[in-house]
N, C-alpha and C positions, 0 to 999 in steps of 0.2 A: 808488504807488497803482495800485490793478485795478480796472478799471472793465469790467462786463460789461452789456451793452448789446444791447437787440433782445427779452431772451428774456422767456417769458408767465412772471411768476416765481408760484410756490407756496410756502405759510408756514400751512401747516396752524395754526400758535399764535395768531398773528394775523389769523390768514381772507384773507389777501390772494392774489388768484388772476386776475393783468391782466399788461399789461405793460409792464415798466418797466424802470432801469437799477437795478444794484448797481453798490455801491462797497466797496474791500476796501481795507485798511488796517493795515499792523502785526498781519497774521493775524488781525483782527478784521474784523466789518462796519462800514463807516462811515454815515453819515449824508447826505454828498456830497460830492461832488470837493475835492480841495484839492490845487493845484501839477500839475505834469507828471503822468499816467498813460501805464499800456498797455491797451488797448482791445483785449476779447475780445469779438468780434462773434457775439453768440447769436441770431440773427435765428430766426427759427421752431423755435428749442428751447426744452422744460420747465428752469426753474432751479427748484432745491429742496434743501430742507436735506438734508446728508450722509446716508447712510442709516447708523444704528446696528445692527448684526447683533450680537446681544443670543447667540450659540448660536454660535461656532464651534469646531472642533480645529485648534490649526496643530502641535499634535506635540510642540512643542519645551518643555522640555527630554525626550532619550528616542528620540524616533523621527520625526530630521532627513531620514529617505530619503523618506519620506511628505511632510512640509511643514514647515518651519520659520519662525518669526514674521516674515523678513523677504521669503520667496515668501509666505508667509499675506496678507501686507497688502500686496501687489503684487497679486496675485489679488484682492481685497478691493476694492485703488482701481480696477480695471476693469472692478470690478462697480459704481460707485457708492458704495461703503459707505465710510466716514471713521474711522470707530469700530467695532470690531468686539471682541469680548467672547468671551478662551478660556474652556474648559471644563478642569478639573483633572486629568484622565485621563492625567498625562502620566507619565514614568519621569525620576525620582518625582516622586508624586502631588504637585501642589501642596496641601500640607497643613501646612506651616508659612511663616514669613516670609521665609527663607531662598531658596526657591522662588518665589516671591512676586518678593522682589526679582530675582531673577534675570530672570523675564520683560519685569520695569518696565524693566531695566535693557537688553535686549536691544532694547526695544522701542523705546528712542530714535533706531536708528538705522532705523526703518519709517518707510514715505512716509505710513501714517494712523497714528491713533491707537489703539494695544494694550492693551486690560483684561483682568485677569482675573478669574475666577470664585476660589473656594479651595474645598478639601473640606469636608463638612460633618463628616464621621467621616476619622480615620486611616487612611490607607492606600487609604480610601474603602471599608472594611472592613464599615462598619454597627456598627461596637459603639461602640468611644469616641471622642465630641465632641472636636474638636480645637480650638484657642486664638482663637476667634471674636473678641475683644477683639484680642490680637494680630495676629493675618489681616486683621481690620481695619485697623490701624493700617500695616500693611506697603503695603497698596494694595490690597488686595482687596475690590471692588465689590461681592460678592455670592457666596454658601452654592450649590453642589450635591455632589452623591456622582452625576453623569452619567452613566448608562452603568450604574451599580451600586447599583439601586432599595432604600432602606431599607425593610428589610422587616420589621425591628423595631419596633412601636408606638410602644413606649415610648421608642425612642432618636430616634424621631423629634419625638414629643412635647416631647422634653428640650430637643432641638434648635430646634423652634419658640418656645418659652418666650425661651431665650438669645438667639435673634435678633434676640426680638421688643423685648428690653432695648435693644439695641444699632443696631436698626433697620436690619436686614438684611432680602434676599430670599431666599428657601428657593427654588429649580429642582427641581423634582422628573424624573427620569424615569420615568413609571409603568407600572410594568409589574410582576406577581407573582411575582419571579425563579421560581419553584418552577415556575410554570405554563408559561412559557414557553423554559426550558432556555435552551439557544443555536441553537434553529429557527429555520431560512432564512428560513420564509416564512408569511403569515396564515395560520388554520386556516381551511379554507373551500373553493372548488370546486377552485383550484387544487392547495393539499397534497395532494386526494383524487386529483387528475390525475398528481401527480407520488409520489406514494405513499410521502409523508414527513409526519413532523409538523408541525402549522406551530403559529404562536403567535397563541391565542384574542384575540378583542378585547376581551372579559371582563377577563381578565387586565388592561389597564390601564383600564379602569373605574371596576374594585374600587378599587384605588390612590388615581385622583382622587376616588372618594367618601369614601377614608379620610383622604385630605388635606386633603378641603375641609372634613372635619368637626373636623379638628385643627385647621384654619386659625380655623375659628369660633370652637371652644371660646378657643383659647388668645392670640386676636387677633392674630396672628403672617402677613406678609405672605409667602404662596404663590402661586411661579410653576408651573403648566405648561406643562411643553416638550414641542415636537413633540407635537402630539393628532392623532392618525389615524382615531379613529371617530366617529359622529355620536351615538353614547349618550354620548361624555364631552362630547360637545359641549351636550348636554341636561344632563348633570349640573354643567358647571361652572355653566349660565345657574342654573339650579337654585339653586346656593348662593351665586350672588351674589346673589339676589333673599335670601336669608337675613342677609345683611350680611357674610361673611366676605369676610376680603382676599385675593381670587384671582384670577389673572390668568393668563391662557393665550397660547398662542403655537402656531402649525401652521406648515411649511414646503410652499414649490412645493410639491414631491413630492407631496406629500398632496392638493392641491387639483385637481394635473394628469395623473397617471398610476392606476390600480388594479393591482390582484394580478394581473389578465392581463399586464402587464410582464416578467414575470419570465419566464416562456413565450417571449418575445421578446429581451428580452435577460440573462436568465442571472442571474448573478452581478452582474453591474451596476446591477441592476434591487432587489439584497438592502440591507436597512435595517433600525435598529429604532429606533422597531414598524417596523414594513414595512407598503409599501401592502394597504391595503384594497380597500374593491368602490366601485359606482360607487355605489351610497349612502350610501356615506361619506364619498364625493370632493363629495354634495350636502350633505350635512350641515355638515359645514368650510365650503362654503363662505357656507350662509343663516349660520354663525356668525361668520363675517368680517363679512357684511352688517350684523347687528345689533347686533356690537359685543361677543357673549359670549366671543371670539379677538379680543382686543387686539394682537395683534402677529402680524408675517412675519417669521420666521428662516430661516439657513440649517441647520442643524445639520453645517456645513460636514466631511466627514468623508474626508479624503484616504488613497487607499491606494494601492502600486507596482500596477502593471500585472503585477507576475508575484500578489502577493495575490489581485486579482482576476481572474485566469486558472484560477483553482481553481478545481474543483467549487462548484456552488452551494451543495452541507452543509457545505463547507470554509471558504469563503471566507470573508473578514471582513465585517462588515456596514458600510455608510455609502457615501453619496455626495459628491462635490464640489460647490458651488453656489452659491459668491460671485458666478462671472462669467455667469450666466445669472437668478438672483433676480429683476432687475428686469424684464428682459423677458420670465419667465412670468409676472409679476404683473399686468402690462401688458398683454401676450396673453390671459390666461385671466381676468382679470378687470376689467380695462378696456374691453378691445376686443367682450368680452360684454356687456358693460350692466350688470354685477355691482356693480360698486364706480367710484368718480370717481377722478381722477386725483389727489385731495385727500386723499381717504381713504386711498388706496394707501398717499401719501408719508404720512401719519401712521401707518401700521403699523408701517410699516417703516424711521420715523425719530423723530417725536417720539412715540410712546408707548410702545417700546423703551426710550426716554430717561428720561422719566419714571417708568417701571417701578422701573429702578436709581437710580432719585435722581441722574442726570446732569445737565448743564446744559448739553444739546446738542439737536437737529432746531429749529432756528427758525433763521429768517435774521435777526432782529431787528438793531439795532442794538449795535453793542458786546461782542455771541457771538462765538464763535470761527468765522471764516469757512469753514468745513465745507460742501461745495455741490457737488451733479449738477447737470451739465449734460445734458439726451436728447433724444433725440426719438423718440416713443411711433409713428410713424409706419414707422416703420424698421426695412424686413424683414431679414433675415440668417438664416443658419444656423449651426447649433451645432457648432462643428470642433476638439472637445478636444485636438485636437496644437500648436494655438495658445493651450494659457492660458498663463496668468500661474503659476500653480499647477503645482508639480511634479508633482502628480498629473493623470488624466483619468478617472478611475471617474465616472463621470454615464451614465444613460440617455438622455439629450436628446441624444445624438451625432444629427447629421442631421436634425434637427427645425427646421423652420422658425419662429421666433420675430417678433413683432413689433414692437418698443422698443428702443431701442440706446442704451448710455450712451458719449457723444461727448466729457465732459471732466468729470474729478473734482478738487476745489479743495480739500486739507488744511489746517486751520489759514495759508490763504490761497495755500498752493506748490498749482500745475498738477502734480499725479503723474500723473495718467491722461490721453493726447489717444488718440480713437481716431486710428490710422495705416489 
């Protein structure tokens, strides 16, 4: 038995928010002590359930130079996270079971816990539905085409219908491929400075307005990912007040940096969407406040150091963000008065959770012992030559942060102490 002891624990499911001891047991939580333990002394640290990152890329199968499932979820347990959820964009696309299994099968030997997403189209193509019954069955938690926006109506339509039988999530990435090419960066002061085209914020708008009205029509549960403007942030509130099943998700980036970034640091700084202005950085965040951004992800996107050495119009777009996640969330919205440290941990653990139909972020009795350890107090700087993660693409290099995750508890194993 594990017995952690001292620390203020948090259980967003159960409102509990004092402090007290845990008890771990056979990878679950127990109820209380029974026989001999080892005592992890949490005195003046947050306890809270794993964080589930509902949004990452760990590459594999395809493109192991970048990040492979077992740096993925090493990077992952040092950010807090337990459970962390690919995206299918991989060589090849996970788009049958085949793929599917491969990653279940990779992912047993990871210190957390590896899901995956599966394609919603072939190849991630946009035209033909791929075997959503069988993806299911193989292990796949939930439908996106990431990275490669259906821009077909109808195929998405088709798509939502089929889900909705089977009681899947659709991930949308919205964006109007047509509108926005493969441009570096927002259209807005900056592209005018740098005298490129960037990508309209229109462009994913449009998207989320055509999705939340598919989502309505055809009662089919839709997620967005990564939201960067405050008009999608108005429109999802929008249609949830309508009844549809829509659910949104923004990452750091978005809450913490704007399109002046890139001016600073380059290619580093490139994502998509890529950041926006700083009223969009307020927009995300009154919508984290009120609950219309149910969720913090990373949309974890590792790339080598010679990738992002390119030119800005060259480079590939995405950042790294497992091991920095908690303490921007913590910094920029904690430590501001924004959000409680209750709410955080439910973004960013049990309503990820819930989202996918998991039975993960509570500490309850009997769950699987999934649990950060931090202390929100706890300055540090950002020094990407030390992750976890093969990659270092982040703009947060040298940035002072406030929160530190000090021990992460998988299915009851200690993977993460900070050193």
């Amino acid at each position: 038995m594990l017995i952690i002891r001292g620390a203020c624990v948090i259980d967003p499911v159960s409102g509990i928010d004092e402090v007290k001891d845990l008890y771990i047991e056979n990878g679950v939580f127990a109820g209380n002590a029974t026989g001999e333990a080892t005592i992890l002394d949490a005195t003046g640290l947050i306890a809270a359930p794993g964080l589930v990152d509902m949004h990452v890329h760990f590459r594999e199968p395809g493109f192991t130079h970048k990040e492979d499932i077992l740096s993925g979820a090493a990077a992952a347990a040092a950010g807090g996270v337990t459970t962390a959820v690919c995206m299918p964009n991989t060589k090849p696309v996970i788009d049958n079971a085949e793929t599917v299994q491969y990653v279940t099968n990779r992912a047993e030997a990871a210190d957390i816990r590896v899901l995956t997403f599966a394609a919603v189209t072939t190849g991630q193509a946009g035209q033909e539905l791929t075997d959503f019954k069988t993806l299911k069955s193989a292990g796949a938690v939930a439908l996106s085409d990431d990275g490669n926006p259906i821009m077909n109506a109808d195929v998405m339509r088709k798509a939502l219908i089929k889900a909705r039988e089977l009681d899947l999530v659709v991930s949308c990435h919205s964006e109007d491929a047509n509108m926005v090419q493969n441009y570096a960066v927002n259209e807005g002061l900056v592209s005018l400075r740098l005298g490129i085209p960037g990508r309209p914020a229109v462009a994913e708008e449009l998207m989320i307005a055509r999705d939340a009205m598919l989502a309505l029509e055809t009662g089919a549960k839709v997620h967005i990912a990564h939201v960067s403007t405050a008009k999608s942030v108005e429109i999802i509130r929008q249609a949830k007040k309508t009844g549809a099943k829509i659910t949104a998700e923004t990452c750091p980036q978005y809450f913490s940096l704007t399109e002046n970034e890139v001016l600073a640091r380059g290619a580093m700084a490139r994502m998509n969407p890529p950041l926006r202005t700083q009223a969009d950085v307020v927009g995300l965040i009154e919508g984290l406040c009120d609950g219309t951004i149910d969720a913090i992800a990373t949309d974890h996107a590792p790339h080598s150091d010679a990738e992002k050495a390119l030119p800005l119009i060259d480079a590939p777009s995405g950042i790294v963000g497992l091991e920095t996640s908690l303490a921007l969330a913590i910094t920029k919205l904690y430590h501001t008065g924004k959000l409680t440290l209750p709410e955080i941990i439910a973004k960013m653990s049990t309503k990820p959770s819930q989202i996918l139909g998991l039975d993960y972020g509570t500490l309850a009795t009997g769950k699987s012992a999934d649990l950060v350890l931090f202390d929100p107090e706890e300055k540090w700087t950002v020094d990407p030559s030390i992750f976890k993660s093969k990659s270092h693409n982040t703009p947060f290099a040298g940035i002072e942060l406030q929160g530190r995750v000090k021990y992460t508890i998988s299915r009851g194993n200690v993977v993460y102490e900070d050193e």
